[in-house]
C-alpha positions as CSV (number, residue, x, y, z in Angstrom):
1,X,121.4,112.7,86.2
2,X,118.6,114.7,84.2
3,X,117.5,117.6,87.4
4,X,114.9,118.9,85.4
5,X,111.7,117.4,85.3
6,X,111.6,115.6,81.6
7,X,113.9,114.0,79.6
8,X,114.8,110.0,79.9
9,X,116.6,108.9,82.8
10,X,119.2,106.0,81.9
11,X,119.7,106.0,86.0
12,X,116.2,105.3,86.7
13,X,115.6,103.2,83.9
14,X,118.2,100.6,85.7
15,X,116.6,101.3,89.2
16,X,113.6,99.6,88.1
17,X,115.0,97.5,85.7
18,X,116.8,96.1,88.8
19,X,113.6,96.1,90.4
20,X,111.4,93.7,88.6
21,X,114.4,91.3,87.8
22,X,115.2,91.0,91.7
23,X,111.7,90.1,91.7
24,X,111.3,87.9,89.1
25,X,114.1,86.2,90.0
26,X,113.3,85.8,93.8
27,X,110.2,84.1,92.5
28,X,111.8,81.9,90.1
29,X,114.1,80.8,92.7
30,X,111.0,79.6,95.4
31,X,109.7,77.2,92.9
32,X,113.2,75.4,93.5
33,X,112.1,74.4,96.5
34,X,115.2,76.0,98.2
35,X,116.0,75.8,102.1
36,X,114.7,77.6,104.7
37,X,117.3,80.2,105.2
38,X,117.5,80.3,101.1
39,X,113.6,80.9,101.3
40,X,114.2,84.2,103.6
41,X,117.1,85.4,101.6
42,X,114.6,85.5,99.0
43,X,111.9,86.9,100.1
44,X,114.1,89.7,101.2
45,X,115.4,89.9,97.9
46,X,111.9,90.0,96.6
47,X,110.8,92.3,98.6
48,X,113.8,94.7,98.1
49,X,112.8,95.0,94.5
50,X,108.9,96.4,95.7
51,X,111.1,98.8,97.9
52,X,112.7,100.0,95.2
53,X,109.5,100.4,93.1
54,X,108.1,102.2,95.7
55,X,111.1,105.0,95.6
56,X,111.5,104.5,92.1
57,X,107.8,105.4,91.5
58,X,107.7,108.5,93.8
59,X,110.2,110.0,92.6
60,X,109.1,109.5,88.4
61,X,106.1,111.0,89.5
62,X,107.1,113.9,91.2
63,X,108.7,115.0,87.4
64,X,105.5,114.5,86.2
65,X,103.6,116.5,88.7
66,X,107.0,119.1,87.6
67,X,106.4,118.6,83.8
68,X,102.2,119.0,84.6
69,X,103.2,122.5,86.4
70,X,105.1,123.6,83.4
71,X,102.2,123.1,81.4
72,X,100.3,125.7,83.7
73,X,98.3,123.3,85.4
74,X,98.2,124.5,89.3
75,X,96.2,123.3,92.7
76,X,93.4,120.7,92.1
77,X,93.2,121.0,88.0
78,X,96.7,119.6,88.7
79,X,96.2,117.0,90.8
80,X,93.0,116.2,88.5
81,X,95.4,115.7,85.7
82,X,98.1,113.4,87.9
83,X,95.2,111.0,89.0
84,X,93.5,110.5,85.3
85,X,96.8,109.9,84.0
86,X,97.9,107.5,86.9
87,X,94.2,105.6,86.7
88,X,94.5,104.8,82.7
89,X,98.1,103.7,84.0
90,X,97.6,101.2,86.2
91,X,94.1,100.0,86.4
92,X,93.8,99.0,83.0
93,X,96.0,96.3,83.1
94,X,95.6,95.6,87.3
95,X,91.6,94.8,85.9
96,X,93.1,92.4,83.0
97,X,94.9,90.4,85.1
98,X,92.4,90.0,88.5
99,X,89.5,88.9,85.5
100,X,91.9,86.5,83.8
101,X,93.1,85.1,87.2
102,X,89.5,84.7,88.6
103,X,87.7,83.1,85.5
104,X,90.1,81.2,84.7
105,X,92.2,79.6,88.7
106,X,95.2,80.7,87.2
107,X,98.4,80.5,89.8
108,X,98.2,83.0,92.7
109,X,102.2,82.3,94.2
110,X,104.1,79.8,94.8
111,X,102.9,78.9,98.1
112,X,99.3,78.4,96.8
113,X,99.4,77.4,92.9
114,X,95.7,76.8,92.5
115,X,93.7,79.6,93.2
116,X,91.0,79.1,95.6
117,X,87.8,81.1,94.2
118,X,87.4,84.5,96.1
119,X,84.0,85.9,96.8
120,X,82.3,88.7,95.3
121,X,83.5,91.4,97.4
122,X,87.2,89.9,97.4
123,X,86.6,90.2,93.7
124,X,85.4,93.8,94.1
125,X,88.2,94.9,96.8
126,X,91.0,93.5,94.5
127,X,89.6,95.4,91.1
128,X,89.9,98.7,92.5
129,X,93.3,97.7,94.5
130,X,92.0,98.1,98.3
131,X,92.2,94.5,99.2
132,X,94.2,96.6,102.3
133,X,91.2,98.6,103.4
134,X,88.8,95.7,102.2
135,X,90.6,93.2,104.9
136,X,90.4,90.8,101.6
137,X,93.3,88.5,100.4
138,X,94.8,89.4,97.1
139,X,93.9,86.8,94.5
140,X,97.6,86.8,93.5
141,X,100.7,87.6,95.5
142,X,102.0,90.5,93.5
143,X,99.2,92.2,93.5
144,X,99.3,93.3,97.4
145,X,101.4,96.2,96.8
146,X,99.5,98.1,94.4
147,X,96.9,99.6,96.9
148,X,100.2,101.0,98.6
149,X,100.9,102.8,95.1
150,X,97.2,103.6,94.5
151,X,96.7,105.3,98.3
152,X,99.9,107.4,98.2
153,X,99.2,108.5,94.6
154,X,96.1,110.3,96.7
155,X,98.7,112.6,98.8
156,X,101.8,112.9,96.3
157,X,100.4,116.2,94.5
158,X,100.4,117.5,98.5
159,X,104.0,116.1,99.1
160,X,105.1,117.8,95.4
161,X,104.0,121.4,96.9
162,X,106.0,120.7,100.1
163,X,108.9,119.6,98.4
164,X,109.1,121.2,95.4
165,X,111.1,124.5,96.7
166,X,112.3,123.2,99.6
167,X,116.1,123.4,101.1
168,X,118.4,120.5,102.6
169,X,117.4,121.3,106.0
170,X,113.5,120.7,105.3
171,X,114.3,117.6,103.4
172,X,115.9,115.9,106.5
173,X,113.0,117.1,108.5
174,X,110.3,115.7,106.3
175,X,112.2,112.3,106.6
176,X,112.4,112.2,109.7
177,X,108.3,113.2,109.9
178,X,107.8,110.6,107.8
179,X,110.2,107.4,109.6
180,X,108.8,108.8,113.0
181,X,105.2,108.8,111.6
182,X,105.1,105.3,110.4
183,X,106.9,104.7,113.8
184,X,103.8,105.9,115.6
185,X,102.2,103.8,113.0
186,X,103.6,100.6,113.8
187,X,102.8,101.1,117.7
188,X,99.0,102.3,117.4
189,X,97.8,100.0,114.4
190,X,97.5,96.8,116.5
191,X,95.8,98.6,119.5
192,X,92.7,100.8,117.4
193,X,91.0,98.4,116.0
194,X,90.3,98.6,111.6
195,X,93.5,100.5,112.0
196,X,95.6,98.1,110.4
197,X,94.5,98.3,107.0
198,X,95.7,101.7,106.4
199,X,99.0,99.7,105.8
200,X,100.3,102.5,103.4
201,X,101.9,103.9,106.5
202,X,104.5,100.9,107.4
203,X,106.1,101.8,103.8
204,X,105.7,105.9,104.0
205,X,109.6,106.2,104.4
206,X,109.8,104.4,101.7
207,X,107.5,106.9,99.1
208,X,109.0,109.6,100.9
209,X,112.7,108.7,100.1
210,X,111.6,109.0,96.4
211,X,110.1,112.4,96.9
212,X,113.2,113.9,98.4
213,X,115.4,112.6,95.8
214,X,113.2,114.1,93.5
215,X,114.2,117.8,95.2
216,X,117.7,116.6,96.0
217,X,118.4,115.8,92.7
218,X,118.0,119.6,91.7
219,X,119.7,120.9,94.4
220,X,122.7,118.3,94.5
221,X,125.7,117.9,91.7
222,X,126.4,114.0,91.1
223,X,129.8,113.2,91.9
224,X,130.1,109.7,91.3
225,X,131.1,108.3,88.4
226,X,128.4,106.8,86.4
227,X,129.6,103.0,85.9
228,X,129.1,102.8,89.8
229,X,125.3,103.1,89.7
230,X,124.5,99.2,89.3
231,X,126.9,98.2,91.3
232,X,125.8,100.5,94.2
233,X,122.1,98.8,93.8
234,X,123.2,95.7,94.0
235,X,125.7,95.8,97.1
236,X,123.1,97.5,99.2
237,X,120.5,94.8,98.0
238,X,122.8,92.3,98.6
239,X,123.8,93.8,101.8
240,X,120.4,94.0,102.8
241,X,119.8,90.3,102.1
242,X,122.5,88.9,104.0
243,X,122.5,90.9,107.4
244,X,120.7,88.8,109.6
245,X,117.9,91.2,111.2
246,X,115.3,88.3,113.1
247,X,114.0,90.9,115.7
248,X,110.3,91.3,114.5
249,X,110.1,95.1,115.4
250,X,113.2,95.8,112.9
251,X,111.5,94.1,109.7
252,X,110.0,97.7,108.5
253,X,112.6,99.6,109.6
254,X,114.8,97.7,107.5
255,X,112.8,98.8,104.6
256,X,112.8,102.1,105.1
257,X,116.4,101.9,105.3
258,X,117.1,100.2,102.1
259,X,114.9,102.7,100.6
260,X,116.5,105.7,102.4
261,X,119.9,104.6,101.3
262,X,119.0,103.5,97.3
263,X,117.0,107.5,97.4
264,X,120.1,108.6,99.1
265,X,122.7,107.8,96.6
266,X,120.5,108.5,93.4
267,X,121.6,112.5,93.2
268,X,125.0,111.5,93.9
269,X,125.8,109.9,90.7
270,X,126.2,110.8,87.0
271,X,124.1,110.4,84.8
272,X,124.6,106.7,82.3
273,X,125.8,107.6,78.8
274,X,123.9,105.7,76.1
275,X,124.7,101.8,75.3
276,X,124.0,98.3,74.9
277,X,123.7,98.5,78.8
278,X,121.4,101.3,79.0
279,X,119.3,100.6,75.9
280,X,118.4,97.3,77.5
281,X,117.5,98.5,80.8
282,X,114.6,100.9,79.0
283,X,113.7,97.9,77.5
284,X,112.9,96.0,80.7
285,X,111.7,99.2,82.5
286,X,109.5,99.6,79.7
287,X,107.9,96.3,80.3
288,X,108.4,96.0,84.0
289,X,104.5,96.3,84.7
290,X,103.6,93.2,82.2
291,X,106.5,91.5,84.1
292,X,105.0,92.4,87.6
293,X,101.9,91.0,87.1
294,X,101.8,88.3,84.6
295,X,105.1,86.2,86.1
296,X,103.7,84.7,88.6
297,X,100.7,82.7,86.2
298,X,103.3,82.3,84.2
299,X,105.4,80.4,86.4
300,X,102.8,78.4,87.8
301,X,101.4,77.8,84.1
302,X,105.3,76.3,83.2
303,X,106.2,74.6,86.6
304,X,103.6,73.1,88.5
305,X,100.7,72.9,86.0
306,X,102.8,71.0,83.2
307,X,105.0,69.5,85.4
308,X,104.6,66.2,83.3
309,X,104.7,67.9,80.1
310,X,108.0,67.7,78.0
311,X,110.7,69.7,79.4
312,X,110.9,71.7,76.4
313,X,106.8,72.3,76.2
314,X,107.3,73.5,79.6
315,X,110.3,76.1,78.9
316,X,108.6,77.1,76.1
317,X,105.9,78.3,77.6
318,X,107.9,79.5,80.5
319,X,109.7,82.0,77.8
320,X,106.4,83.0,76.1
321,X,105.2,83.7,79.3
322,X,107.9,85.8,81.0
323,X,109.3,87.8,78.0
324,X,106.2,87.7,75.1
325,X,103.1,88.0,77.4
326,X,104.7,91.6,79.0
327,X,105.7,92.9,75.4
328,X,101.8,91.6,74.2
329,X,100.7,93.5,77.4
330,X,102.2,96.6,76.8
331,X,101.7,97.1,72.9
332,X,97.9,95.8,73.4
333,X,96.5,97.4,76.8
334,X,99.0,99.4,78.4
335,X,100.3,101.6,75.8
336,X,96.9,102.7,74.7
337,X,95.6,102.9,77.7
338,X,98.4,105.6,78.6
339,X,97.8,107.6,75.5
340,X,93.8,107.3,76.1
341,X,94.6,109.2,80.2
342,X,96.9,111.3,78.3
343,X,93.8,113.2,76.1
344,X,91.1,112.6,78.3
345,X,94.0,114.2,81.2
346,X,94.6,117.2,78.5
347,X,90.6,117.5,77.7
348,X,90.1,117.9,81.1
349,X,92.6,120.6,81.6
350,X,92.2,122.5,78.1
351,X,90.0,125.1,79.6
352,X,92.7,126.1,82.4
353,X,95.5,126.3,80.2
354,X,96.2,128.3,76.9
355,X,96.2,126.6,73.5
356,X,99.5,127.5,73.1
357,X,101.1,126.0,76.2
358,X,99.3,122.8,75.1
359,X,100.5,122.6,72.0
360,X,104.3,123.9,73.1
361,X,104.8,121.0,75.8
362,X,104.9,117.2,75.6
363,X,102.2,115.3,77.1
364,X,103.3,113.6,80.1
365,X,103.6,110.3,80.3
C-alpha cells in the first residue's frame, strides 16, 4: 500500500467499493421478501458494509489531515480547513436528497415504502444530520449513519495529533481506550437519561480502527500478496454473517470486531497493481455516495411503486436509477461542490501558509 499520505489507493478503492455493493445488494435482496433468518443475514450484511465505511472513512481522512499538514497548515487553521472541506463534501448532496425525499414521499426503506410526512423539526434535525441528538427518525433509512460520520469528523483532527507519531504500543492502547470506552458507553446510556443520543460512541471502535491503520500503515511492511485483498474482505464479511451471535449485549461488539479485523489486515497487504479489476473499483468508489443515498428511492421507485408497470418499464428505471442517478449526482452536485470547499478551504488558509507551498502542493480532496 501507498504509506504516505497522497497518492490513489487501489486497496481502499476496493474496501469501499465492497462497501456500498454489500449494501446495495443487502437492500436489493429485502424487497424479495426473503425469510426470516435470510432477513438477518442481510441486515448483517448491510450493516457490515456501514462498518466498513466507517473505517474506510477514518482512515482516507487521516491522509488528508497528513496531506493538509504538509501544506503547512497546523492546530485549529487545520482543523478549519478539514471541516470546510468535509461540509462541501457531504452536506451538499445529504440536503438534495432529504428535500427531494420530503417534497416529493419518495421511498424511505423497504420496511416503510411510503414516506410518512416528518414535521418541521424532523425536517430540520435530518438537514444538518443530527437526527441522533434530535431524537428524530431519519426520513430514509440510509441516512441514519451520517450523523455518526458528521460527529466524529468533530474529534478526528484531535485523534490525527495522537496518532500521527505514535509507536505499536500506543496504538494497542488507544484501541483498547476506545472498545473499553464505548463499553462504558453501552452500560451508562440507558441509565442517564438524553444520553442515548450521543450514539457516535457504540461505533467509536469502529472510527478508531481506521485511525490506527492509518499510523500502522507507515510503520508496517505489507506482506501479503496483493490478489488476497478481496478475498480477505469478503471471508471476514461472510464470516461475520454467518456466526450466529443472538445474545443482545454482543450485537456492537460484533461490530467493532469486524472493523478491528478489516483495519487490522489493511497494512498487511500489498498494494493492487493497475487493471480492469482496479479501474472498476475507483469507478464505484467514486460514485459510492450517489449510490448510498439515492438506492433506496430508487428501489422503491422500480419495485413497489410500478409494481404493475411492464417488467421492462420497471428494470429500466431500476438501472437508471442505481447506476445513472449516482454518475448525474456526482458530475452535477458533488464534484463541484468538492472543488467549491477546496477554494473556499485554501482561501481560508492563504494567510497562514506561503504562496509558494500553495502553489507547490495538490489540493486535497
Amino acid at each position: 500500500m501507498i504509506r504516505a499520505g497522497g497518492g490513489q489507493d487501489r486497496n481502499l478503492d476496493v474496501l469501499r467499493a465492497i462497501a456500498v455493493l454489500l449494501v446495495l445488494s443487502a437492500h436489493v435482496a429485502l424487497y424479495l421478501d426473503p425469510s426470516r433468518s435470510a432477513r438477518e443475514a442481510l441486515d448483517l450484511l448491510g450493516n457490515a458494509g456501514v462498518i466498513i465505511f466507517f473505517v474506510h472513512t477514518s482512515l482516507v481522512l487521516m491522509r488528508s489531515l497528513e496531506r493538509t499538514t504538509a501544506r503547512g497548515l497546523r492546530g485549529w487553521v487545520r482543523a478549519r480547513d478539514f471541516y470546510a472541506r468535509r461540509a462541501f463534501r457531504i452536506y451538499p448532496l445529504s440536503i438534495t436528497t432529504v428535500l427531494a425525499v420530503v417534497a416529493f414521499n419518495l421511498p424511505s426503506g423497504h420496511r416503510d415504502p411510503i414516506l410518512n410526512p416528518p414535521t418541521p423539526s424532523e425536517i430540520v434535525a435530518n438537514l444538518l444530520l443530527l437526527q441522533n441528538l434530535f431524537g428524530a427518525p431519519s426520513v430514509m433509512g440510509p441516512l441514519w449513519s451520517l450523523p455518526l460520520e458528521i460527529e466524529m469528523y468533530v474529534v478526528l483532527p484531535i485523534l490525527f495529533v495522537l496518532v500521527r507519531r505514535a509507536g505499536g504500543r500506543r496504538l494497542i492502547a488507544f484501541t483498547v481506550a476506545a472498545v473499553v470506552l464505548a463499553g462504558l458507553y453501552l452500560v451508562v446510556s440507558d441509565l442517564l437519561p438524553g444520553l442515548w443520543r450521543v450514539s457516535v460512541f457504540r461505533y467509536l471502535p469502529c472510527f478508531v480502527a481506521g485511525v490506527v491503520a492509518f499510523r500502522a500503515c507507515q510503520l508496517l511492511r505489507p506482506r501479503l500478496p496483493a490478489w488476497v485483498w478481496p478475498v480477505i474482505v469478503l471471508l471476514i464479511v461472510i464470516g461475520n454473517a454467518l456466526i450466529p451471535l443472538h445474545v443482545e449485549s454482543a450485537v456492537y461488539p460484533r461490530k467493532w470486531l469486524l472493523a478491528l479485523i478489516v483495519a487490522g489486515f489493511i497494512p498487511l497487504v500489498t498494494e493492487l497493481g493497475p487493471s480492469l479489476f482496479t479501474r472498476t473499483a475507483h469507478q464505484v468508489a467514486k460514485y459510492s455516495y450517489g449510490i448510498y443515498l439515492s438506492h433506496i428511492p430508487a428501489l422503491g421507485l422500480a419495485v413497489v411503486f410500478m409494481r404493475d408497470e411492464l417488467l421492462w418499464l420497471r428494470v429500466v428505471t431500476g438501472v437508471v436509477g442505481l447506476v445513472v442517478v449516482p454518475v448525474f449526482l456526482y458530475h452535477v452536485i458533488e464534484e463541484p461542490m468538492i472543488a467549491l470547499g477546496t477554494r473556499v478551504a485554501a482561501r481560508l488558509s492563504r494567510r497562514h501558509v506561503s504562496v509558494a507551498t500553495l502553489a507547490s502542493t495538490a489540493p486535497v480532496p
